[in-house]
C-alpha positions in Angstrom: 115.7 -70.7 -52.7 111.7 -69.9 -52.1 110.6 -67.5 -53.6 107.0 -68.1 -52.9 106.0 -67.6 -49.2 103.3 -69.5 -49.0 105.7 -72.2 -49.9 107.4 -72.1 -46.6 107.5 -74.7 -43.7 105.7 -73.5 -40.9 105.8 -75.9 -37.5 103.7 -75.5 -34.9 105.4 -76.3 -31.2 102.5 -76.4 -28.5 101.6 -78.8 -25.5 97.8 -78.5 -26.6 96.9 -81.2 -29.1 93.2 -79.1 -29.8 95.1 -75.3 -29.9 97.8 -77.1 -33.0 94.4 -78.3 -34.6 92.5 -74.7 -34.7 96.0 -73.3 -35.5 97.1 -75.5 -38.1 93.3 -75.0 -40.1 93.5 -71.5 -39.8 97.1 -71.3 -41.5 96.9 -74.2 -43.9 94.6 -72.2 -46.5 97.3 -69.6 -46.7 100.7 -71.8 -46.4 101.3 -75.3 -48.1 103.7 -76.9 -45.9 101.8 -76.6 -41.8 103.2 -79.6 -39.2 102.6 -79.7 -35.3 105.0 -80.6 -32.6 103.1 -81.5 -29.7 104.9 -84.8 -28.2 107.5 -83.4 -25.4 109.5 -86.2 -26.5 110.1 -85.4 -29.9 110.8 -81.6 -29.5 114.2 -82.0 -31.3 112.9 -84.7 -33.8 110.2 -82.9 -34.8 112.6 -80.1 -35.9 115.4 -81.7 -37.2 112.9 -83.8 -39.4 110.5 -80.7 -40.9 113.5 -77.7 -40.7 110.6 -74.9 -40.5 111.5 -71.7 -41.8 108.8 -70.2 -39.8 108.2 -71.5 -35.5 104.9 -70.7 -34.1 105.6 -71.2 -30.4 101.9 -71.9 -29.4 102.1 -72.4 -26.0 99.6 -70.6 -23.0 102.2 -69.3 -21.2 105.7 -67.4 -21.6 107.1 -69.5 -19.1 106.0 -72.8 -21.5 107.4 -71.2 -24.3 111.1 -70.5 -23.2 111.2 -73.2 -21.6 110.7 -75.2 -24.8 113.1 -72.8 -27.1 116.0 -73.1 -24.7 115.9 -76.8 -24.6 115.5 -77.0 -28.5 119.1 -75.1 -28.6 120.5 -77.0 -26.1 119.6 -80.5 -27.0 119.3 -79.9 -31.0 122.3 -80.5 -33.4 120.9 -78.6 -35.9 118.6 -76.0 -34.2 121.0 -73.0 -34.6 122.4 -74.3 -37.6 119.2 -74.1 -39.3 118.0 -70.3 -39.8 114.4 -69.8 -39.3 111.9 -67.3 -37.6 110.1 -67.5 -34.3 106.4 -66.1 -34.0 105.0 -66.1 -30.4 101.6 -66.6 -29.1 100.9 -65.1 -26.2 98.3 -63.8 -23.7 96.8 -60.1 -22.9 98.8 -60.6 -18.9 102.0 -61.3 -20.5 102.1 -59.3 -23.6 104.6 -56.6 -22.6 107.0 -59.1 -21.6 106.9 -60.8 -25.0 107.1 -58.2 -26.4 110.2 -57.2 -24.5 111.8 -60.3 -25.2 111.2 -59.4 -29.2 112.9 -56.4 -29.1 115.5 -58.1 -27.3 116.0 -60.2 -30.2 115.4 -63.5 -28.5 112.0 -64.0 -30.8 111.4 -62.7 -33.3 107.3 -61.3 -34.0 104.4 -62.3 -31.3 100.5 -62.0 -32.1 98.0 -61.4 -29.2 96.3 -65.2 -29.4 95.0 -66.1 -25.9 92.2 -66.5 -25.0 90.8 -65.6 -28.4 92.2 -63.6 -31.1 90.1 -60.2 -32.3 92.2 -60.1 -35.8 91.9 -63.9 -37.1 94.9 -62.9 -40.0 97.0 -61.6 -37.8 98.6 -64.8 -37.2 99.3 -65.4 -40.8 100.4 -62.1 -41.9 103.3 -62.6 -39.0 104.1 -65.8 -40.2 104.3 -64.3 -44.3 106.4 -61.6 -42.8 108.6 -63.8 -41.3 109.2 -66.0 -44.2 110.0 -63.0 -46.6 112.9 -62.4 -44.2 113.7 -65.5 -44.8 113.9 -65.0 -48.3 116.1 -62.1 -48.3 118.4 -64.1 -45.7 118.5 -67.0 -48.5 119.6 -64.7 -51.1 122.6 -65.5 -52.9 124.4 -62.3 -52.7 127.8 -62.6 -51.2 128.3 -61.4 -48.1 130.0 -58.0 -47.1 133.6 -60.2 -46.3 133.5 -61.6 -50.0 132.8 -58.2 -51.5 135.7 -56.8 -49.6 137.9 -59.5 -51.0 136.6 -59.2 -54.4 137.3 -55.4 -54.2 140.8 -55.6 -53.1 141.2 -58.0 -55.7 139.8 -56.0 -58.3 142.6 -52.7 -56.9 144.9 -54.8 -57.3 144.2 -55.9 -61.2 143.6 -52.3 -61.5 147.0 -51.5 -60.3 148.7 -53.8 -62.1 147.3 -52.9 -65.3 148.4 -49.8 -65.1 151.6 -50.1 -64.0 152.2 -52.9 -66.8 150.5 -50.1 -69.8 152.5 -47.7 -68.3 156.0 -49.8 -68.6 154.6 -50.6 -72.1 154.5 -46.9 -73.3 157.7 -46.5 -72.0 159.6 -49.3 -73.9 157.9 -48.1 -76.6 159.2 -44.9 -76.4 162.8 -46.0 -75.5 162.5 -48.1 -78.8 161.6 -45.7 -81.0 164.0 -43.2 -80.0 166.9 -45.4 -80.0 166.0 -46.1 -83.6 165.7 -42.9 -84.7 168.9 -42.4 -83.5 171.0 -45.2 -85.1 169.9 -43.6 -88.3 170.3 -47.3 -89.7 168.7 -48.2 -93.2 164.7 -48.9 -92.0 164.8 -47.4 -89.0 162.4 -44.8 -90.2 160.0 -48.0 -91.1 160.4 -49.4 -87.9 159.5 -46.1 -85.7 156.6 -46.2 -88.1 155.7 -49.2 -86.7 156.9 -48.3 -83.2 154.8 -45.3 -83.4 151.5 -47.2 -84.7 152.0 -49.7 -81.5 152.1 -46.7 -79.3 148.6 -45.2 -80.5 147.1 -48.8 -80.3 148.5 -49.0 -76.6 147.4 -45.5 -75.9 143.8 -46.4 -77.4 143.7 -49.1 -75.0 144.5 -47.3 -72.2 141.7 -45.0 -73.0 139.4 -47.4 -73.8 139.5 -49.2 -70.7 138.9 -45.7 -68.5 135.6 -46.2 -68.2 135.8 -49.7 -66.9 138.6 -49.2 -64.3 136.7 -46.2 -63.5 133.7 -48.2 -62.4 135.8 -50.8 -60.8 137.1 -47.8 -58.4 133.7 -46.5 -57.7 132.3 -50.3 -57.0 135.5 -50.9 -54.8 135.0 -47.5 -52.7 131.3 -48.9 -52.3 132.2 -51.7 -50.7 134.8 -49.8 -48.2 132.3 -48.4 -46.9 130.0 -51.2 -45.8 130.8 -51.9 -42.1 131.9 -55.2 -40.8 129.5 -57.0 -38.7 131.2 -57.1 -35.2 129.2 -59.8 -32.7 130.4 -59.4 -29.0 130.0 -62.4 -26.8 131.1 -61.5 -22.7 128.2 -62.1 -19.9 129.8 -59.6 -18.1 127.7 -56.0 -19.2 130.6 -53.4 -18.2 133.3 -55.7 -20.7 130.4 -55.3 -23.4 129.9 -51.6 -22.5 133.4 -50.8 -22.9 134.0 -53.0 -26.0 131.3 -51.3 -27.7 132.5 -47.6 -26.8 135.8 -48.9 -28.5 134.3 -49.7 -31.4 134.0 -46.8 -33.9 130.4 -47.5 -35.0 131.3 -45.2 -37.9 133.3 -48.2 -38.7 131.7 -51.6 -37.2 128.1 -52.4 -37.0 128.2 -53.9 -33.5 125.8 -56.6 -32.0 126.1 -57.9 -28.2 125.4 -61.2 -26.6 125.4 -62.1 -22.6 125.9 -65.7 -23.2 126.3 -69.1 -25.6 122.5 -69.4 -25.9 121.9 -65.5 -26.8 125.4 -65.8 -29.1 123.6 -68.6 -30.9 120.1 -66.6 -31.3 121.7 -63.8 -32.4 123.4 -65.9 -35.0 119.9 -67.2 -36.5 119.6 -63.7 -37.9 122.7 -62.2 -38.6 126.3 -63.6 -40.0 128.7 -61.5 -38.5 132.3 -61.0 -40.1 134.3 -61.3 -36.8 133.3 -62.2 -33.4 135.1 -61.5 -30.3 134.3 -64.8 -28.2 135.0 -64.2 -23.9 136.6 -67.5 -22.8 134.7 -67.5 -19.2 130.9 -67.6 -19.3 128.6 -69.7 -17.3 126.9 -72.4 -19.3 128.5 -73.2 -22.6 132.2 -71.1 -22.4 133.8 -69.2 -24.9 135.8 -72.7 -26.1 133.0 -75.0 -26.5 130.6 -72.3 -28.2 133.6 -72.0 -30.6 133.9 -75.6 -31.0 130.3 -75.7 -32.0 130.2 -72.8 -34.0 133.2 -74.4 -36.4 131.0 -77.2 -37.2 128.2 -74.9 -38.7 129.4 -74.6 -42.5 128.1 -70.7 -42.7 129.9 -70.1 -39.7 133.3 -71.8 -40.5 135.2 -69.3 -42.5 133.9 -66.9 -39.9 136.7 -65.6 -37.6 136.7 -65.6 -33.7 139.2 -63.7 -31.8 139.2 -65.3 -27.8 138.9 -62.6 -25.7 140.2 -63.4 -21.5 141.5 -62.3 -18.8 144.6 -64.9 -17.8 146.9 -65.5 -20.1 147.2 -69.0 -19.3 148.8 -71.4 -22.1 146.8 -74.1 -21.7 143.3 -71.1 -22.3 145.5 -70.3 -26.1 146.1 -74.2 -26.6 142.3 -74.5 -26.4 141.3 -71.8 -27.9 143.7 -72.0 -31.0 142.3 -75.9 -31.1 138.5 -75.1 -31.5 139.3 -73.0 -34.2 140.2 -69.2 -32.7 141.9 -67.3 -35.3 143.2 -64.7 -32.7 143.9 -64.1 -28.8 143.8 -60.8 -26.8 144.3 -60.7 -23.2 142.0 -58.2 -20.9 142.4 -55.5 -20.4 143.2 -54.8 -24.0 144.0 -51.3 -25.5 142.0 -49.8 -28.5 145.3 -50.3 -30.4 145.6 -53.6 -29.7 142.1 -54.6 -30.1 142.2 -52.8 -34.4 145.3 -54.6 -34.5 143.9 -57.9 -34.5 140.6 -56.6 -35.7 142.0 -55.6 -39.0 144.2 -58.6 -39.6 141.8 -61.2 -39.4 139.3 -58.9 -41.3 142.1 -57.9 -43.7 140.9 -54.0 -43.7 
C-alpha cells in the first residue's frame, strides 16, 4: 500500500498533445509516476497498462470529458475494477456544471484550468488530495461485514465460555457434596481437593472479566456501524420510496439511476448489500450483476434482484449471475428487512 502520495500514478487523458506537456511538467516535480493518454485509440490501453490512482481529465470542454469517461467504463475490463480518483479541468462557462456533476458523485474534484489558471498548485494539491483518499481506501482494515462477523463470533465464544465455567462450578459442587455425604474414608481429602478446583475455576472466571468485558464493548461497537445499502433502479419514485423504507438510523443508503452510475458509485464505496432493479436501459440489472461477480472486492458482496414480474425465467437469470436474493415489486417494509437481514446476517 502507498503511503507516500507523491508516489502515486497520476494519468493524464486529454486530446491536446501541447496541454498533457504543460500539465505533465507542472505535476511531475511534485509526483513521481505522471503519464499522458492522448491517442483516442488507446483510451482503454493506456489505462489498463498505467492503473492511475489519480485521472486528470484534461480536456477543453465538459462535453469532451464525459464523453471520454463513459466510454472508458463501457469499453474497459478493468476500469471500474480498478479504484482511482477523477480530477476535472474545466473552463470559467462550464464551471457550475462540473461542479454539479462533482457533488453528484460522478467526479470526483475539478480545478478552474482553462484558459489559464490564476493558482498554478491548485492542480497538484487536488491531485495529493485525491491520492490520500486513496490511501485510506487501500487500508487494510476489514470492512464493516467482517467486523460484524468477527463480533458475532466473538458473542458466541463469550457465550459458550460461560455457559461451559458455569456447568464446571456446578459439577464441582455436585461432587463435593456427594462426597461429603458418603462419609467414606478420604472423602474429606478429596473435597479438599474438590474445593481447591472450585477457587481455581472461580479465579478464572474472574480473571477473564475484564477481557469478555471488552469483547462486549467491542462487539456493541460494531452493532452500531450501519450497513452500506447501494440502491440501483432508474426509476426516481422506486428509489424515493426504497430510501423512505430504509431506517437511515439503521442503513447508510446510496442511490444510483443506472449501470454506469452503479459502477461510479462503486469506485468509491463497497457497499454491504445492494438491491439491483432487473429493468434498466443500457446495461440491466442481470448483466451489471454478472459483471460485478467478476470484480474480486465485489464478489462476496450480496445483491438482492429487485422486479416487477415475477417471471421464472427473470429468477433463473438472476440466481445464475450470482443474486443472492429476489423480491418482487411492490414489496412491503417487512418483506424487504426480511431479506435484508438474512443476507446481511443482522
Amino acid at each position: 500500500m502507498k503511503t507516500n502520495p507523491g508516489t502515486a500514478r497520476v494519468m493524464v487523458a486529454t486530446d491536446n498533445k501541447d496541454d498533457a506537456n504543460q500539465i505533465l511538467r507542472q505535476l511531475k516535480s511534485q509526483f513521481e509516476h505522471v503519464s499522458p493518454s492522448t491517442d483516442p485509440d488507446r483510451v482503454v490501453e493506456d489505462f489498463e497498462l498505467f492503473k492511475p490512482d489519480v485521472l486528470v481529465l484534461a480536456f477543453d470542454s465538459l462535453d469532451k470529458a464525459q464523453r471520454y469517461y463513459l466510454g472508458l467504463y463501457r469499453l474497459g475490463h478493468t476500469v471500474h475494477q480498478h479504484p482511482h480518483r477523477t480530477v476535472m479541468l474545466c473552463n470559467k462557462e462550464e464551471v457550475q456544471a462540473v461542479f454539479d456533476l462533482c457533488k453528484k458523485e460522478y467526479f470526483d474534484d475539478y480545478v478552474l484550468y482553462w484558459p489559464h489558471t490564476h493558482d498554478g498548485p491548485r492542480l497538484a494539491m487536488s491531485i495529493w488530495i485525491a491520492c490520500r483518499e486513496m490511501m485510506a481506501l487501500h487500508s487494510t482494515l476489514p470492512d464493516a461485514g467482517a467486523l460484524r462477523v468477527h463480533a458475532r463470533q466473538l458473542g458466541e465464544l463469550e457465550s459458550l465460555l460461560e455457559n461451559h465455567l458455569a456447568d464446571g462450578v456446578q459439577q464441582i459442587e455436585v461432587a463435593r457434596s456427594t462426597l461429603l455425604d458418603a462419609q467414606m474414608p478420604g472423602s474429606q481429602d478429596f473435597a479438599i481437593a474438590i474445593d481447591s478446583l472450585g477457587t481455581w475455576a472461580s479465579g478464572l472466571k474472574n480473571s477473564i472479566a475484564p477481557a469478555l468485558a471488552g469483547t462486549r464493548a467491542l462487539t456493541d461497537a460494531v452493532r452500531k456501524i450501519r450497513p452500506i445499502v447501494l440502491v440501483v433502479d432508474d426509476d426516481e419514485l422506486a428509489r424515493q420510496l426504497i430510501g423512505r423504507t430504509l431506517d437511515r438510523k439503521v442503513y447508510d443508503v446510496l442511490f444510483a439511476g443506472d449501470g454506469v452510475e452503479a459502477l461510479s458509485q462503486l469506485r468509491r464505496f463497497k457497499p454491504d448489500v445492494i438491491l439491483m432493479d432487473v429493468r434498466m436501459p443500457g446495461m440491466d440489472g442481470v448483466a451489471l450483476t454478472q459483471r460485478l461477480k467478476t470484480l474480486p472486492h465485489l464478489m462476496s458482496t450480496p445483491i438482492i434482484m429487485m422486479t416487477g414480474q415475477a417471471r421464472r425465467e427473470t429468477l433463473v437469470s438472476s440466481i445464475e449471475a450470482g443474486a443472492a436474493a429476489f423480491v418482487v415489486k411492490p414489496f412491503t417494509r417487512e418483506a424487504l428487512m426480511a431479506k435484508l437481514q438474512k443476507v446481511l446476517m443482522l
